[in-house]
PyMOL CGO cylinders between C-alpha atoms (Angstrom):
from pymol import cmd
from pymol.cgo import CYLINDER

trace = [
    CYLINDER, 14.05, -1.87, 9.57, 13.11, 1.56, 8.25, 0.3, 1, 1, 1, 1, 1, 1,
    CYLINDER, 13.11, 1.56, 8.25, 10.25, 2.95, 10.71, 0.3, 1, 1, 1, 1, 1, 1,
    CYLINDER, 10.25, 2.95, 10.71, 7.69, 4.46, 8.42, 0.3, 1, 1, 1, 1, 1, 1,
    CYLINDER, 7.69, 4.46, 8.42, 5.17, 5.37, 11.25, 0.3, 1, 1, 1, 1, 1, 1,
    CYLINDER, 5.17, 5.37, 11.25, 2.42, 7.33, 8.69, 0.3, 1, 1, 1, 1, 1, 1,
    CYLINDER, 2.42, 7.33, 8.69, 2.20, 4.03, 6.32, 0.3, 1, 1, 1, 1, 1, 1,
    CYLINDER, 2.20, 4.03, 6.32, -0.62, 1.63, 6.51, 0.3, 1, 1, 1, 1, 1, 1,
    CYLINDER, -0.62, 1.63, 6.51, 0.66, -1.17, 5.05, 0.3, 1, 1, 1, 1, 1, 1,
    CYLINDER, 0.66, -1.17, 5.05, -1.54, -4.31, 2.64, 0.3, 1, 1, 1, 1, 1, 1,
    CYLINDER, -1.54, -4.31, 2.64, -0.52, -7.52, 2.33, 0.3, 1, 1, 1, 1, 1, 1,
    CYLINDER, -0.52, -7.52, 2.33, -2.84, -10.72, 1.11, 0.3, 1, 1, 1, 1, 1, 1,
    CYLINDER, -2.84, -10.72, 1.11, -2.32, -14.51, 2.25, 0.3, 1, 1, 1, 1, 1, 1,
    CYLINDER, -2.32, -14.51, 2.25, -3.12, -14.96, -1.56, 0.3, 1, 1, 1, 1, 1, 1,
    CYLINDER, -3.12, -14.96, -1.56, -4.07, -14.05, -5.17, 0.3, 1, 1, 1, 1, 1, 1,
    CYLINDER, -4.07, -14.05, -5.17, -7.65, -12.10, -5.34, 0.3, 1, 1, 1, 1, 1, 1,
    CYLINDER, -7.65, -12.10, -5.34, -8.14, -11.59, -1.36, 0.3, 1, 1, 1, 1, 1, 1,
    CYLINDER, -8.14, -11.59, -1.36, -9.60, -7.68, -1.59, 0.3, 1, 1, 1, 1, 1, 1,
    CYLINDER, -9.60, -7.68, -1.59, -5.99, -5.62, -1.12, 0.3, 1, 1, 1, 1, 1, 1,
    CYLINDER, -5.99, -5.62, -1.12, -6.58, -2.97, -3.69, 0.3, 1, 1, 1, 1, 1, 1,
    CYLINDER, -6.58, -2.97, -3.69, -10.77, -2.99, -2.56, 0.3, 1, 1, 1, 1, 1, 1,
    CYLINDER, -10.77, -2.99, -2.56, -9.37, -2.65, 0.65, 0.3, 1, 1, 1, 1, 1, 1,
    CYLINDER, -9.37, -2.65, 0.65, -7.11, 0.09, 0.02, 0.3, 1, 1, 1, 1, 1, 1,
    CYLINDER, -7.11, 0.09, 0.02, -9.38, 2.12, -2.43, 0.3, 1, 1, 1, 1, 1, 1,
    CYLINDER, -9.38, 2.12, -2.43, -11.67, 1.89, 0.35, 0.3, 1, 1, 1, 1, 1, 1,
    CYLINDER, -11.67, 1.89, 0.35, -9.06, 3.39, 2.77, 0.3, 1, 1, 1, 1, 1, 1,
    CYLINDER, -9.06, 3.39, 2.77, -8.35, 6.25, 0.31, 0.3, 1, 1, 1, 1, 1, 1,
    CYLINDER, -8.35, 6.25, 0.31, -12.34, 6.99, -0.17, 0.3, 1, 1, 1, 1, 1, 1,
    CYLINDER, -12.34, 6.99, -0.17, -13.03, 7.53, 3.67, 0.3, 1, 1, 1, 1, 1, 1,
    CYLINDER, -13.03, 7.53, 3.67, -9.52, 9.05, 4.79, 0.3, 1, 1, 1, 1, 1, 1,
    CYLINDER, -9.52, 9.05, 4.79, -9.79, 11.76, 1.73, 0.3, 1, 1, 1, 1, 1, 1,
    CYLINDER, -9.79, 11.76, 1.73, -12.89, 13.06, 3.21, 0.3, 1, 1, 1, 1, 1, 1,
    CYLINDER, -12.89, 13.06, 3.21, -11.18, 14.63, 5.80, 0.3, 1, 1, 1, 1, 1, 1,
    CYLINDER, -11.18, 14.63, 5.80, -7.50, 14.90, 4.34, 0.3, 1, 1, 1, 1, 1, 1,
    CYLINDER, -7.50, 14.90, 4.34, -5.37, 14.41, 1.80, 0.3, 1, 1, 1, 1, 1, 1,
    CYLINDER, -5.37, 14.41, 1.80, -3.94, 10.52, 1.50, 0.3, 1, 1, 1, 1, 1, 1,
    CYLINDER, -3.94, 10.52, 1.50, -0.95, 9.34, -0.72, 0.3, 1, 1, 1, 1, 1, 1,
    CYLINDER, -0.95, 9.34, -0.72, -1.10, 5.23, -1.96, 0.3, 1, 1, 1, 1, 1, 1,
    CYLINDER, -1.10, 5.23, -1.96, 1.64, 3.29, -3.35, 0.3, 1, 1, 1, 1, 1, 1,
    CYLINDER, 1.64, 3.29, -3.35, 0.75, 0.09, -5.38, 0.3, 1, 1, 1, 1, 1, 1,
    CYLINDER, 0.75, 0.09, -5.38, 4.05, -1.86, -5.39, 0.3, 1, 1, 1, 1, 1, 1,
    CYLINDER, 4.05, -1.86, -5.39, 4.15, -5.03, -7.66, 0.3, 1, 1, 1, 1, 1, 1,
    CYLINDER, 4.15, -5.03, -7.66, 7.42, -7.64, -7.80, 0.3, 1, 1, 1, 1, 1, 1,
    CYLINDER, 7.42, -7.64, -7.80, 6.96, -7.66, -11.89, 0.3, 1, 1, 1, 1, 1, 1,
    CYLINDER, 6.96, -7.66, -11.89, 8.00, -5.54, -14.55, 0.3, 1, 1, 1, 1, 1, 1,
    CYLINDER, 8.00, -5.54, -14.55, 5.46, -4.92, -16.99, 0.3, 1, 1, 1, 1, 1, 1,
    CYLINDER, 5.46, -4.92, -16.99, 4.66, -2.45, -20.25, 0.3, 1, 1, 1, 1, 1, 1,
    CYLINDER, 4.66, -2.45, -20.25, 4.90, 1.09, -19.26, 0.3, 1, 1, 1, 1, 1, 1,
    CYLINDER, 4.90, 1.09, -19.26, 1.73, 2.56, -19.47, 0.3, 1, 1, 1, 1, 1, 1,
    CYLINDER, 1.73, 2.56, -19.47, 1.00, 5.54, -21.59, 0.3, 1, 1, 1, 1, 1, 1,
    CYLINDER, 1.00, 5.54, -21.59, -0.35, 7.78, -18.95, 0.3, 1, 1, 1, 1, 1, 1,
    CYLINDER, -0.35, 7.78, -18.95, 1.89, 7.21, -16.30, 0.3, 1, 1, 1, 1, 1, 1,
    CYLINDER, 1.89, 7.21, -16.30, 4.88, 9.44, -15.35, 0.3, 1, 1, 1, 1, 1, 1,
    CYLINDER, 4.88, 9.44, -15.35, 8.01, 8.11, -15.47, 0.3, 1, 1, 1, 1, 1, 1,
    CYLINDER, 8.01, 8.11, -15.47, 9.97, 9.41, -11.99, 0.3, 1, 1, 1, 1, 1, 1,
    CYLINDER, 9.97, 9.41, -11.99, 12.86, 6.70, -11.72, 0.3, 1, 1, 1, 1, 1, 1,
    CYLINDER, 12.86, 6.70, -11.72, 13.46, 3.83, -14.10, 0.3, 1, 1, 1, 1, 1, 1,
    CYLINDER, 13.46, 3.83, -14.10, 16.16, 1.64, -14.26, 0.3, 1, 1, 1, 1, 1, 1,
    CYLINDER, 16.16, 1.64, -14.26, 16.52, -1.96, -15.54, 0.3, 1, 1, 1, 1, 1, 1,
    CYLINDER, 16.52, -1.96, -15.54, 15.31, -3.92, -12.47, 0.3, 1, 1, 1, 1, 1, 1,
    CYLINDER, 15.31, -3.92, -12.47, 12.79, -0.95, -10.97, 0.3, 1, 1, 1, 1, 1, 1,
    CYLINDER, 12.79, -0.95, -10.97, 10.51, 1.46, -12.64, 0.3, 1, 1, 1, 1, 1, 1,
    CYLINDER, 10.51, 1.46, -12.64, 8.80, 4.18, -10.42, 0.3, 1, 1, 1, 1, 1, 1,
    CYLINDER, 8.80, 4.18, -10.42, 5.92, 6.29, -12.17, 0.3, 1, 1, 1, 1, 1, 1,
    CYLINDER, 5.92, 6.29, -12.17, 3.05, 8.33, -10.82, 0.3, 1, 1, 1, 1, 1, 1,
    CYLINDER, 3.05, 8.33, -10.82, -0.52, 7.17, -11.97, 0.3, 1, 1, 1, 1, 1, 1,
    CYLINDER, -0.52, 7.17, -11.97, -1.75, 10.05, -13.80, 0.3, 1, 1, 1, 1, 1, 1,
    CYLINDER, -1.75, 10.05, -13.80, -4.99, 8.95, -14.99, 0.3, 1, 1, 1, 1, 1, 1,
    CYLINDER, -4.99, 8.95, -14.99, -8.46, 7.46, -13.25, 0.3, 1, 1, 1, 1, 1, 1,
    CYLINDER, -8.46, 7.46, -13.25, -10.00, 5.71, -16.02, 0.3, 1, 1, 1, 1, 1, 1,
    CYLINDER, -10.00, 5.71, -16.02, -8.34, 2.63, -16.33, 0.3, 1, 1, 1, 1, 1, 1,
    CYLINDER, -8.34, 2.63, -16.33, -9.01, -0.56, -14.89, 0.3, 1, 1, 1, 1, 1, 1,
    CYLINDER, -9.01, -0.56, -14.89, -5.24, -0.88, -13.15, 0.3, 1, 1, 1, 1, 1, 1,
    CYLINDER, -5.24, -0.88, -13.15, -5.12, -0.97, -9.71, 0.3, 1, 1, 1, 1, 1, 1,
    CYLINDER, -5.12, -0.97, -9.71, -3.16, 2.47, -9.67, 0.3, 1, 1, 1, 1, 1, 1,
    CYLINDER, -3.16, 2.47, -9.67, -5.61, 4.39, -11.25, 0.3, 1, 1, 1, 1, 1, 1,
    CYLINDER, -5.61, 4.39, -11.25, -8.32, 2.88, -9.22, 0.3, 1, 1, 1, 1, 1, 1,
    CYLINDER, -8.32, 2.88, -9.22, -6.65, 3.96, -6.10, 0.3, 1, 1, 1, 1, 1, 1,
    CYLINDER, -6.65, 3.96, -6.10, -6.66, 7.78, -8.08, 0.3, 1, 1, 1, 1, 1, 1,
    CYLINDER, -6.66, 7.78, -8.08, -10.09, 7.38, -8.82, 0.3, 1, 1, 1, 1, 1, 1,
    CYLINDER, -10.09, 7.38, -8.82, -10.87, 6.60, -4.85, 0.3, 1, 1, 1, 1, 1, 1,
    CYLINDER, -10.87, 6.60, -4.85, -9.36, 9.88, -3.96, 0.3, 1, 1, 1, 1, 1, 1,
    CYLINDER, -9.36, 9.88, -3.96, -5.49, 9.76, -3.02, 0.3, 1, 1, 1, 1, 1, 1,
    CYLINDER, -5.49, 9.76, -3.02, -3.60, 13.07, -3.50, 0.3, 1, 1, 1, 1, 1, 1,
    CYLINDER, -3.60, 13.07, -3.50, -1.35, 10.99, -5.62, 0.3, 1, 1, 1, 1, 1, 1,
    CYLINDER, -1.35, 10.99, -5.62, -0.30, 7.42, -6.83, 0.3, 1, 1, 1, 1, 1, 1,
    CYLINDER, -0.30, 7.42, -6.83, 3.14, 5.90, -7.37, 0.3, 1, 1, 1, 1, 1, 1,
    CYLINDER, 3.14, 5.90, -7.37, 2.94, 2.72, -8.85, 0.3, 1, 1, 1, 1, 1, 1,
    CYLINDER, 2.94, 2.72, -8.85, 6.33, 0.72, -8.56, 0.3, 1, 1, 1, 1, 1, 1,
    CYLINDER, 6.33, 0.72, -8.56, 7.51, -2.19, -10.48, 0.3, 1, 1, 1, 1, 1, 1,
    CYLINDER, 7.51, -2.19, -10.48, 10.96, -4.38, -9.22, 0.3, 1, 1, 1, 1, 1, 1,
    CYLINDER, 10.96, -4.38, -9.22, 12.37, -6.80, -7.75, 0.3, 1, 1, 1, 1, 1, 1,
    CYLINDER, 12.37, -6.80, -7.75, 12.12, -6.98, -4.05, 0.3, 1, 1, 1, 1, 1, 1,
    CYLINDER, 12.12, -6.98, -4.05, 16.38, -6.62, -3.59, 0.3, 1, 1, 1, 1, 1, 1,
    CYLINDER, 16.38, -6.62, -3.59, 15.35, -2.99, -5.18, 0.3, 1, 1, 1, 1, 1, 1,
    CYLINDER, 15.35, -2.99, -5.18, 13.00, -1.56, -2.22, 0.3, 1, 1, 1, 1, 1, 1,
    CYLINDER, 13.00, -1.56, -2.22, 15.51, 0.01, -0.42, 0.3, 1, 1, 1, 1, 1, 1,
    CYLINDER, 15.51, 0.01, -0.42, 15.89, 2.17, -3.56, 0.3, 1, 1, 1, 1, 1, 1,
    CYLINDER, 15.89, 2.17, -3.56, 12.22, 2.67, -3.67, 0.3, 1, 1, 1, 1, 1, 1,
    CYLINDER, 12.22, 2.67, -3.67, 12.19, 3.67, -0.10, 0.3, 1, 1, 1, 1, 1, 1,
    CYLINDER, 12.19, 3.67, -0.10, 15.12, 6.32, -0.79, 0.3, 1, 1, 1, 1, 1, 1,
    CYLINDER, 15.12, 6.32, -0.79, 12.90, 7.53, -3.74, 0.3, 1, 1, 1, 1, 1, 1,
    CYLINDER, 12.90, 7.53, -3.74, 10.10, 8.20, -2.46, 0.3, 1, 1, 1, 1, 1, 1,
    CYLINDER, 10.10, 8.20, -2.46, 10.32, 8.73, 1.50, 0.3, 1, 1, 1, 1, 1, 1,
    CYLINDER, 10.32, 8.73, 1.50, 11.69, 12.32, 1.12, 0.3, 1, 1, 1, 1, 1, 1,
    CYLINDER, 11.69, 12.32, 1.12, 8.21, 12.65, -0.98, 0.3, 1, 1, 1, 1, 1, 1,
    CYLINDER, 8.21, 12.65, -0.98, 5.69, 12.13, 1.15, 0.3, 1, 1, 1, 1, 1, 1,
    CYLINDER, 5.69, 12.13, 1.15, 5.18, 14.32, 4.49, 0.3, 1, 1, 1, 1, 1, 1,
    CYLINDER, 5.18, 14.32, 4.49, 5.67, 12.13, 7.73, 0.3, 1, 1, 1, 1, 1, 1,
    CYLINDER, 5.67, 12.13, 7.73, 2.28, 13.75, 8.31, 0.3, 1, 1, 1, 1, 1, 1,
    CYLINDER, 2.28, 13.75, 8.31, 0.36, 12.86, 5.47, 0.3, 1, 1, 1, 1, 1, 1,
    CYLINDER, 0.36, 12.86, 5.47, -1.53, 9.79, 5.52, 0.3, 1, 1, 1, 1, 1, 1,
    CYLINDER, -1.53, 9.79, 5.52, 0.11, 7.28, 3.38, 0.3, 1, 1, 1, 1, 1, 1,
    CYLINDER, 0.11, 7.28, 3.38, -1.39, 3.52, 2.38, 0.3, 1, 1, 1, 1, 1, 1,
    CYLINDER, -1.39, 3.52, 2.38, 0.87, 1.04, 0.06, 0.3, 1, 1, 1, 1, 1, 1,
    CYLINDER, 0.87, 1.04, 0.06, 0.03, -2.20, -1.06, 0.3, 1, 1, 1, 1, 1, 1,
    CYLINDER, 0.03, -2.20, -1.06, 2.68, -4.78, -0.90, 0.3, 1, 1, 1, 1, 1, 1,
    CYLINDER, 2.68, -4.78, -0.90, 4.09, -7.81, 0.77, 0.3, 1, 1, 1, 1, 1, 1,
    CYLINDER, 4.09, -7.81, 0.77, 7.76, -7.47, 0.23, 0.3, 1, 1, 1, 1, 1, 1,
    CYLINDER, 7.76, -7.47, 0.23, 7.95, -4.21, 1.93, 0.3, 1, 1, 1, 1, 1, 1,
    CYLINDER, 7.95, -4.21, 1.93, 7.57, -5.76, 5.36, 0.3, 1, 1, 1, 1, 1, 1,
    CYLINDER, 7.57, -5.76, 5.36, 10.63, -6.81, 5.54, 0.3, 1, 1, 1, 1, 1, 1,
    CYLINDER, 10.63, -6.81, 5.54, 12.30, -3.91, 5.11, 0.3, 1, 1, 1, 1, 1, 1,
    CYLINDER, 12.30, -3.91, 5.11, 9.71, -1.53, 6.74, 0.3, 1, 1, 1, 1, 1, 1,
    CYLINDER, 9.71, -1.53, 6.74, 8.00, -0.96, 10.17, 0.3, 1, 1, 1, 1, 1, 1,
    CYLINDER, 8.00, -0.96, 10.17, 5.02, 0.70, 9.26, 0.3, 1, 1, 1, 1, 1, 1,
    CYLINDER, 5.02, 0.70, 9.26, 2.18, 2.40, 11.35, 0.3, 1, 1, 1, 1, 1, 1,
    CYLINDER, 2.18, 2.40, 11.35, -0.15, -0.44, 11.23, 0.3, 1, 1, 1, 1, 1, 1,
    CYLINDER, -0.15, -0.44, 11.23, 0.45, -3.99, 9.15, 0.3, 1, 1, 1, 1, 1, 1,
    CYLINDER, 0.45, -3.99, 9.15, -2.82, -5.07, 7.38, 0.3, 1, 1, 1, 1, 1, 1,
    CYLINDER, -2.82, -5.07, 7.38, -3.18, -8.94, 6.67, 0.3, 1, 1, 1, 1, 1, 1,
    CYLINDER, -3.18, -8.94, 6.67, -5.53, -9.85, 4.21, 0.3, 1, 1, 1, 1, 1, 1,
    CYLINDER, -5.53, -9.85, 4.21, -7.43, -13.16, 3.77, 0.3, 1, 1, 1, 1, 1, 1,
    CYLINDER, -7.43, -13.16, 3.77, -10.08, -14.50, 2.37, 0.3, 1, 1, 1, 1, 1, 1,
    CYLINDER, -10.08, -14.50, 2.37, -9.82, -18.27, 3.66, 0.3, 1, 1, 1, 1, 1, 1,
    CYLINDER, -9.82, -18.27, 3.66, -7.60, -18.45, 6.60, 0.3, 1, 1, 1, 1, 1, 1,
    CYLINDER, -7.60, -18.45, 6.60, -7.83, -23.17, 5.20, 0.3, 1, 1, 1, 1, 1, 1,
    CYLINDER, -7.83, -23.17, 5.20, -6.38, -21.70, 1.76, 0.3, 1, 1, 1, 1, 1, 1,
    CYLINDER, -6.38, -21.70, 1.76, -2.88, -22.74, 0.99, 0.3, 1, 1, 1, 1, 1, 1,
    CYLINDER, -2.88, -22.74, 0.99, -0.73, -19.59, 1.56, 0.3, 1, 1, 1, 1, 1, 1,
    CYLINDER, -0.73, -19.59, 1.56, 1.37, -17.55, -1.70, 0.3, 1, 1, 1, 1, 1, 1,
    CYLINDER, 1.37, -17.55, -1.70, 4.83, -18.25, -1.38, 0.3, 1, 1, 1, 1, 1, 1,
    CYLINDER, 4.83, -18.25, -1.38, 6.41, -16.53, 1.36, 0.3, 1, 1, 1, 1, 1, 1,
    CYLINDER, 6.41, -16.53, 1.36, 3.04, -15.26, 3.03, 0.3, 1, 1, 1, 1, 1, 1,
    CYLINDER, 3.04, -15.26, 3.03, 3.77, -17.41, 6.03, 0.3, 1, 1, 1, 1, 1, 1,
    CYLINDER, 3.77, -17.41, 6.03, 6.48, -14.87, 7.08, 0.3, 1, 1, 1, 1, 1, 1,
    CYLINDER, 6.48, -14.87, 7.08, 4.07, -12.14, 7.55, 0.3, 1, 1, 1, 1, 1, 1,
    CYLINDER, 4.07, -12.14, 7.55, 1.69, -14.07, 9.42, 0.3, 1, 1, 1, 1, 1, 1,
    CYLINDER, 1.69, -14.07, 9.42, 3.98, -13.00, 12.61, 0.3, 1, 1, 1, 1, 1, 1,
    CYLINDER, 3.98, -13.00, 12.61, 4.31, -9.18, 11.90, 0.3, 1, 1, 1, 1, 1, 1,
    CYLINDER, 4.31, -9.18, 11.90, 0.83, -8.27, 11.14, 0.3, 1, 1, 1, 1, 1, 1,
    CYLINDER, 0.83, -8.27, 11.14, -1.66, -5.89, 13.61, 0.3, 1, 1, 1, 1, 1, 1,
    CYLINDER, -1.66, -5.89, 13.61, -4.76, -7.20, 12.42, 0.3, 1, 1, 1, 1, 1, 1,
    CYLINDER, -4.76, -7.20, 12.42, -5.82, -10.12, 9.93, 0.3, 1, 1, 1, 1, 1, 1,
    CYLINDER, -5.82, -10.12, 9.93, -8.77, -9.02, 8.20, 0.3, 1, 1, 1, 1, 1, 1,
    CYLINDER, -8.77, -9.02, 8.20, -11.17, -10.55, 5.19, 0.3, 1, 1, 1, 1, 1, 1,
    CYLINDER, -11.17, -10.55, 5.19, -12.26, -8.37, 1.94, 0.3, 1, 1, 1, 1, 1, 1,
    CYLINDER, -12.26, -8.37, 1.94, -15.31, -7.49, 3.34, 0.3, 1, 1, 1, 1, 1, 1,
    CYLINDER, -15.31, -7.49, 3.34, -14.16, -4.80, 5.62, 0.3, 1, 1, 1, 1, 1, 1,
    CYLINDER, -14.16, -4.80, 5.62, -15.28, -1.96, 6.92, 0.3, 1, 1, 1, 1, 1, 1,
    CYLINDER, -15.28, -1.96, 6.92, -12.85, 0.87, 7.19, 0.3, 1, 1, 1, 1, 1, 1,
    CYLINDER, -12.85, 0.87, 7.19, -14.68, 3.34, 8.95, 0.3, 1, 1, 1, 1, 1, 1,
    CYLINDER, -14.68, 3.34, 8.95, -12.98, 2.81, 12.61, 0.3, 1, 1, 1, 1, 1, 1,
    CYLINDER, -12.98, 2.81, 12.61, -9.87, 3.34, 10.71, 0.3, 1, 1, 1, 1, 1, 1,
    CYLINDER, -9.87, 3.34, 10.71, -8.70, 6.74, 11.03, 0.3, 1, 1, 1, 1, 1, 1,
    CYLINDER, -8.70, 6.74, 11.03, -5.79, 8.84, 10.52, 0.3, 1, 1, 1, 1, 1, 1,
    CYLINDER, -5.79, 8.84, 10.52, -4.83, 11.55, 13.12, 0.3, 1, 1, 1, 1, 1, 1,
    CYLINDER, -4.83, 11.55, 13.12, -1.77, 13.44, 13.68, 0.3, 1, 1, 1, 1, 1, 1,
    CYLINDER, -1.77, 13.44, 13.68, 0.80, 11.02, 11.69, 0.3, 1, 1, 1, 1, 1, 1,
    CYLINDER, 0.80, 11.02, 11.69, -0.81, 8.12, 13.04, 0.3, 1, 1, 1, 1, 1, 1,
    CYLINDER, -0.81, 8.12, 13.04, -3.24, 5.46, 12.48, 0.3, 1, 1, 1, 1, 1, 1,
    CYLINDER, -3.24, 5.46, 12.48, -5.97, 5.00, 14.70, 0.3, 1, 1, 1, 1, 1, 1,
    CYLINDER, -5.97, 5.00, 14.70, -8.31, 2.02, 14.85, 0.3, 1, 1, 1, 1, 1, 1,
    CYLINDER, -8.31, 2.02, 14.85, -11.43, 2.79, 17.36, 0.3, 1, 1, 1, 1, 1, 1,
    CYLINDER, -11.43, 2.79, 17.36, -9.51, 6.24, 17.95, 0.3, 1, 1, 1, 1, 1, 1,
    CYLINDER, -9.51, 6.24, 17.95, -6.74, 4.28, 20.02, 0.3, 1, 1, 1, 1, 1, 1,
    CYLINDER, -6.74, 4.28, 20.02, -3.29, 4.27, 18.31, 0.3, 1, 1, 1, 1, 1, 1,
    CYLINDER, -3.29, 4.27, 18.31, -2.45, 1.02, 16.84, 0.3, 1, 1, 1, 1, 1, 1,
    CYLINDER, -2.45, 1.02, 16.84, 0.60, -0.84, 18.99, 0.3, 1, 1, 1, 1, 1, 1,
]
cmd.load_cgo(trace, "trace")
C-alpha cells in the first residue's frame, strides 16, 4: 500500500450516489482557506476532450489536466468549485500504480488533495476513506463490497462538509485527525 496521508479519498456503493457533489463540495469550502488539488479517476477510456491537456497517454491510460470550467464533465466541475488544479485520468485499474508514479511527485504532501475513485483503494492508504451511499438496501456495483471494510466514514449525498477540514497535511473531521 502506498500511504498517501494528504488524500481524501471518494468512493460510491453505486452509480449516481453524490461522489463528484461531494467532492466539488470539498473543493468549494477547503479553497476558502487554501489551495486544494482533485483527481477524477475513471476505469474507461473515452474521447479526449478538446480542452484538456494531455500530460501522459499511452494505450491503456491517458492522464490530462482539466483546463476549462464550463463544461458539464465532472473534471471541470471540480475546476469550477475551486481546486488549484484537476487531473482527470482514464485506465484500467492494473495502470494506477503508473498513475500514482505520475502524479505523486506533483502534488505537495502538504497540499490538500481529494480524488474520486474506487480502484485506488487498493493500492492506496489515504488520509481519510470516504464511502458514499445513497441506500445502504441497494444492491452494491461490482466490487463495492471490498471497500465496505476500509472506509472511515459511510456517508449519503446530502452531506455537509463543513467539519471537514484540512490542517497541516492532514484531514481533520471535528478538528480531531481522522484514525
Amino acid at each position: 500500500m502506498i500511504k498517501w496521508p494528504n488524500m481524501l479519498l471518494v468512493a460510491g456503493t453505486g452509480r449516481n450516489v453524490g461522489k463528484t457533489t461531494f467532492v466539488c463540495k470539498v473543493v468549494a469550502n477547503v479553497s476558502k482557506d487554501q489551495p486544494i488539488i482533485a483527481i477524477k479517476i475513471t476505469p474507461h477510456i473515452h474521447d479526449l476532450c478538446s480542452h484538456c491537456k494531455i500530460l501522459l497517454q499511452t494505450e491503456r491510460l491517458i492522464i490530462t489536466e482539466e483546463t476549462s470550467k464550463e463544461y458539464s464533465k465532472d473534471s471541470s466541475k471540480m475546476l469550477a468549485a475551486g481546486a488549484q488544479k484537476v487531473y482527470y485520468v482514464q485506465g484500467a485499474d492494473d495502470q494506477f500504480s503508473k498513475v500514482i508514479d505520475f502524479l505523486k511527485p506533483l502534488i505537495p504532501n502538504n497540499e490538500a488533495l481529494v480524488c474520486e475513485s474506487a480502484a485506488l483503494r487498493n493500492i492506496v492508504q489515504p488520509g481519510y476513506f470516504v464511502l458514499m451511499s445513497v441506500n445502504k438496501n441497494e444492491p452494491l456495483k461490482k466490487n463495492a463490497h471490498l471497500l465496505e471494510y476500509a472506509y472511515h466514514h459511510i456517508i449519503d449525498y446530502d452531506y455537509q462538509v463543513d467539519d471537514l477540514k484540512f490542517k497541516n497535511g492532514k484531514w481533520l473531521r471535528n478538528c480531531q485527525a481522522i484514525k
